[in-house]
C-alpha positions in Angstrom: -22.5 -2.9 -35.6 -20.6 -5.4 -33.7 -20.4 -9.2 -34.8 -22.0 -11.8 -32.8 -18.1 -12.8 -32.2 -16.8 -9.0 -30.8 -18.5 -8.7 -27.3 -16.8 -11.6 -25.5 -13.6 -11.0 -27.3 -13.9 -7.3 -26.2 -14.8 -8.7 -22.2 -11.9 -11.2 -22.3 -9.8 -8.1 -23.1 -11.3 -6.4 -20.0 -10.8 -9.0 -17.7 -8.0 -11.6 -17.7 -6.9 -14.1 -15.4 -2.9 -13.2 -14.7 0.0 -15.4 -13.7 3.7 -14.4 -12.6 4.5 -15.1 -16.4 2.2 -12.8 -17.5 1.8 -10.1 -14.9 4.1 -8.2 -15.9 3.1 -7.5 -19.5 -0.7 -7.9 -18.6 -0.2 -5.6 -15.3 2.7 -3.5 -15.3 2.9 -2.6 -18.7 -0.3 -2.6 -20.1 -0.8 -0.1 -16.8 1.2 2.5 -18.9 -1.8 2.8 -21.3 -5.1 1.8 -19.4 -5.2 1.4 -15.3 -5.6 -2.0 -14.6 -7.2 -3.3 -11.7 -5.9 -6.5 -9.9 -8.3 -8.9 -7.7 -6.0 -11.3 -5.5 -8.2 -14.1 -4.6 -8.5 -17.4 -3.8 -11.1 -20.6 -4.5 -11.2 -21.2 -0.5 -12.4 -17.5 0.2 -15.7 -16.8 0.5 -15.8 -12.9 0.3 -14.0 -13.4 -2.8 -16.9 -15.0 -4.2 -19.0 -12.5 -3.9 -16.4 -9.5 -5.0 -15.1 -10.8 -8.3 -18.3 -10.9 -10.3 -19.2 -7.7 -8.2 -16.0 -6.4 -9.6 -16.0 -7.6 -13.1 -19.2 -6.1 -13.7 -18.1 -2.5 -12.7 -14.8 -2.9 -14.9 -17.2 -4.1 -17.9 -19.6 -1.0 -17.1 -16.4 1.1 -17.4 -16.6 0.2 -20.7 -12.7 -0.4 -21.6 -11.9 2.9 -19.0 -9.7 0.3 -16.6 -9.0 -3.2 -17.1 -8.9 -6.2 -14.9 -6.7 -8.7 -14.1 -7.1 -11.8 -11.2 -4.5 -13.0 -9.5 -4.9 -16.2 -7.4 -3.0 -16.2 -4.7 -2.5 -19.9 -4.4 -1.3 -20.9 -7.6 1.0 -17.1 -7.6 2.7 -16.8 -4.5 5.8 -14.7 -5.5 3.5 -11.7 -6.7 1.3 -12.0 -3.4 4.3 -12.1 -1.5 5.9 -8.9 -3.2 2.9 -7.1 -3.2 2.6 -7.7 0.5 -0.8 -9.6 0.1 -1.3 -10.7 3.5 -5.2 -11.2 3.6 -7.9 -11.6 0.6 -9.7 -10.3 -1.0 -7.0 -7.3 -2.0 -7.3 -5.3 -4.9 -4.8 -3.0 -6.2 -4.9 -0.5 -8.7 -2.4 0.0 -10.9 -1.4 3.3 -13.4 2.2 3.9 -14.8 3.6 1.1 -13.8 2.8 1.9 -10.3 0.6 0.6 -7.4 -1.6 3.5 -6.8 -4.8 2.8 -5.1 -6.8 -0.4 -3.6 -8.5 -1.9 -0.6 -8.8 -5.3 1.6 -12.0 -7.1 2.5 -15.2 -6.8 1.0 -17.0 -4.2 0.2 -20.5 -2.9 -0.7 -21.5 -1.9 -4.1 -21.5 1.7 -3.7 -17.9 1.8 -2.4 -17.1 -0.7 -5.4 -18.4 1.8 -7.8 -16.6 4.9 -6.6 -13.2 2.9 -6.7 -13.7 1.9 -10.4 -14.7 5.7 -10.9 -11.9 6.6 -9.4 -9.1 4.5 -10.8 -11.2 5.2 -14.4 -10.4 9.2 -14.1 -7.3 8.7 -14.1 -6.5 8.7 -17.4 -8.7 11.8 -18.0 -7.4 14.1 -14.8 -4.1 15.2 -16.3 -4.5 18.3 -14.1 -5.2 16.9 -11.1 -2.3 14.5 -11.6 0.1 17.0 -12.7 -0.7 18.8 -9.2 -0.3 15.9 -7.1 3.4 14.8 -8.9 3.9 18.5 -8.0 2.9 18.2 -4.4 4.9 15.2 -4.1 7.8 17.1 -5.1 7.5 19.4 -2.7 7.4 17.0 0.2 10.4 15.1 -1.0 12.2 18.3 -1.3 10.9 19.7 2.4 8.6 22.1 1.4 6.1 20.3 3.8 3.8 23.3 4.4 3.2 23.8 0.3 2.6 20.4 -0.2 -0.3 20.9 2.2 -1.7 23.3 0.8 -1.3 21.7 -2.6 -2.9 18.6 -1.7 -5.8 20.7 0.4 -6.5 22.6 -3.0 -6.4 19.0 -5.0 -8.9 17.6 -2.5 -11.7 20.4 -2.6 -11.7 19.4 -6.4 -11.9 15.8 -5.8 -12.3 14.5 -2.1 -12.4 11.0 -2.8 -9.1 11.3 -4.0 -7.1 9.0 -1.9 -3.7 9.6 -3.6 -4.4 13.2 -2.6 -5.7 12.5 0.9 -2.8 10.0 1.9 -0.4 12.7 0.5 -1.9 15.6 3.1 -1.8 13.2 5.9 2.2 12.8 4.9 2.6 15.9 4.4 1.0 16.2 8.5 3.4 13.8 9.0 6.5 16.0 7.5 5.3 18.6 9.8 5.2 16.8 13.0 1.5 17.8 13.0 0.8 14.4 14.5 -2.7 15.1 15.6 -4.2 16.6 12.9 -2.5 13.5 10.6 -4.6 11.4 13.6 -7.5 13.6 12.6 -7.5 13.4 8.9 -7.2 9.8 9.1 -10.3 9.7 11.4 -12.2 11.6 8.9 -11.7 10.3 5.8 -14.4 9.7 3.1 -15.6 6.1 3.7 -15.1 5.8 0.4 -11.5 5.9 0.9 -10.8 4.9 3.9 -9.4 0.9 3.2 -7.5 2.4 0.3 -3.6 1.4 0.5 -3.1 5.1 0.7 -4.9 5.7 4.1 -3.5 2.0 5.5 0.2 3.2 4.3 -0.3 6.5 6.4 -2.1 5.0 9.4 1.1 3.0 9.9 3.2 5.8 9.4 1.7 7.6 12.0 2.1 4.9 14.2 5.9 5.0 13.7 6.3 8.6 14.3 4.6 8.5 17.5 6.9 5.7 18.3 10.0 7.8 17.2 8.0 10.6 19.0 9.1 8.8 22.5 12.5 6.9 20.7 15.1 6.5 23.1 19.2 7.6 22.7 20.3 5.7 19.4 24.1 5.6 20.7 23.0 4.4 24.5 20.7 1.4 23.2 23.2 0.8 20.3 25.6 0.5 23.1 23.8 -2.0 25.3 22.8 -4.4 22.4 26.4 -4.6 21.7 27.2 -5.4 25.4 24.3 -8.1 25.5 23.1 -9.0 22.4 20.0 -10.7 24.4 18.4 -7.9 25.7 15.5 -8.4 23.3 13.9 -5.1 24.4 16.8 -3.0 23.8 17.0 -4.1 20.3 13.3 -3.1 19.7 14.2 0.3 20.9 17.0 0.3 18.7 14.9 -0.1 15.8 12.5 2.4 17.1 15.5 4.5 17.5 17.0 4.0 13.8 13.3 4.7 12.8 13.3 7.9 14.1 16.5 9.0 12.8 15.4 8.2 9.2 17.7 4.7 8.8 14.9 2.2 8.0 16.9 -0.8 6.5 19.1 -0.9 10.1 15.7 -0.9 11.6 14.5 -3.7 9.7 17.7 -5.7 10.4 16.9 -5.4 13.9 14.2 -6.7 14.1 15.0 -9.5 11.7 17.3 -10.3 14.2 15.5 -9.9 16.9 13.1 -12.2 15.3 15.5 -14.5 14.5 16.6 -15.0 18.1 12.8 -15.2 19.4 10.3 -14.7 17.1 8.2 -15.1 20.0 8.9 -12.5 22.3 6.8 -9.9 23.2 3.6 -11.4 21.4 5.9 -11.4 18.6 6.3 -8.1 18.6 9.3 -7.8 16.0 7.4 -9.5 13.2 4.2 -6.7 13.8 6.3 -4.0 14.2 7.8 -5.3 10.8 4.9 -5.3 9.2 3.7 -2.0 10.1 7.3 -0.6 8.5 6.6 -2.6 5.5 3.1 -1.2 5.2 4.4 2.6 5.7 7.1 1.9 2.9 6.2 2.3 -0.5 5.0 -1.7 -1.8 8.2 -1.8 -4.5 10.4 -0.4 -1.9 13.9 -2.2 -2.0 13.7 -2.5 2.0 10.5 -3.6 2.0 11.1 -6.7 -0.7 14.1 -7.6 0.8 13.1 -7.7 4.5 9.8 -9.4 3.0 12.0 -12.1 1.8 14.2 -12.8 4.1 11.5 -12.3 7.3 9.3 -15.6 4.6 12.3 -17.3 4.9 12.9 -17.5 8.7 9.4 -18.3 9.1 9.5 -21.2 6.5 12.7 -22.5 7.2 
């Protein structure tokens, strides 16, 4: 029977507010043992208001399946700024160490529950994750076409699964299947579909239909060397360097570029910026450092 002392103590376990001192034990490594999900918020926001407490009270119902940790993004701007926060509410979901779910905005109950569910069967689907660290493998090694078929077969046991479904999409990608990655994106569970997974692939499949019509690397290389303000042959370097796999010269580029007119073209080098940062992986040595030194050209 518990004490009239053991139910808050055992919600203040649940749910903890988190600061860049303690993120990384409360977060990162307590990840290892229990996923923990993180709400970046704010006092201004309004929607966030309304999402914490919706939150909380899932995580509680999980009964000590997931925990919770809130992360204000005022008071903890290095973690929003590594984490690529860049509107609120965000929540992330983190397992091993390891970003692997989440979504922006706010969103109804039902959708609330089924991420919770989600990120609480994690601990319990040692199959199911076994098969998708083997389907990963497969892509990084080239075998695009089984890890398909892996993450197909992953899928019709758990379609909600947006690990799974982001990891199809890629594996489109690998392929050069760019409309059916279109189409998968188009169609996936609504449940899933503001996860980080299917906002990572979305801007993946914007960059390969850019590389898709990338002009001659060694031509625009050329004639950014022979005028180093021709603004738009610099984009379509970077586009170039994209295609061709080299995405920290890309990002220089267009940290240049932006450098020199962070105005042009609608500010089209900070966008294009973001969408490689969103396609990269969020831990992703490119994608902190561009993060850091894109902040602080726009703060200087």
């Amino acid at each position: 029977m518990l004490g009239l002392g053991e139910a808050p103590q055992a919600t203040a376990d649940l749910i903890k507010d988190v600061t860049e001192a303690t993120f990384m034990a409360d977060v990162i490594e307590t990840s290892r043992e229990v996923p923990v999900i993180v709400d970046f918020w704010a006092t201004w926001c309004g929607p966030c208001k309304t999402l914490g407490p919706m939150l909380e009270a899932a995580v509680t119902a999980a009964a000590g399946k997931v925990r919770m940790a809130k992360v204000d993004v005022d008071k903890n701007q290095r973690i929003a700024a590594q984490l690529r926060i860049q509107s609120i509410p965000t929540v992330y979901a983190f397992w091993q160490g390891q970003p692997v779910d989440g979504f922006q905005g706010a969103v109804p109950a039902s959708e609330l529950k089924a991420f919770v569910d989600r990120v609480s069967a994690l601990v319990g689907d040692g199959g199911l994750a076994e098969a998708i660290q083997a389907a990963e493998d497969m892509l990084t090694e080239g075998a695009a076409n089984d890890a398909a078929e892996t993450f197909a077969a992953i899928l019709e046991e758990d379609p909600e699964n947006a690990v799974a479904y982001g990891g199809l999409v890629r594996a489109h990608l690998a392929l050069s299947n760019l409309d059916q990655a279109e189409s998968l994106i188009a169609a996936a569970p609504a449940a899933i579909a503001k996860s980080k997974d299917l906002d990572a692939v979305r801007a993946q499949l914007e960059l390969a239909k850019q590389a898709a019509n990338a002009g001659p690397e060694a031509e625009l290389r050329a004639a950014v060397q022979a005028d180093p303000g021709n603004h738009q042959a610099r984009f379509d370097l970077a586009a170039a360097l994209l295609a061709a796999g080299n995405q920290k010269e890309a990002v220089d580029e267009l940290l240049e570029l932006f450098r020199r007119d962070r105005e042009w073209n609608d500010g089209a080098a900070k966008t294009q910026l973001f969408t490689i940062f969103e396609a990269l992986k969020p831990q992703d040595p490119i994608v902190l450092a561009g993060r850091r030194r894109l902040s602080s050209m726009i703060f200087a």
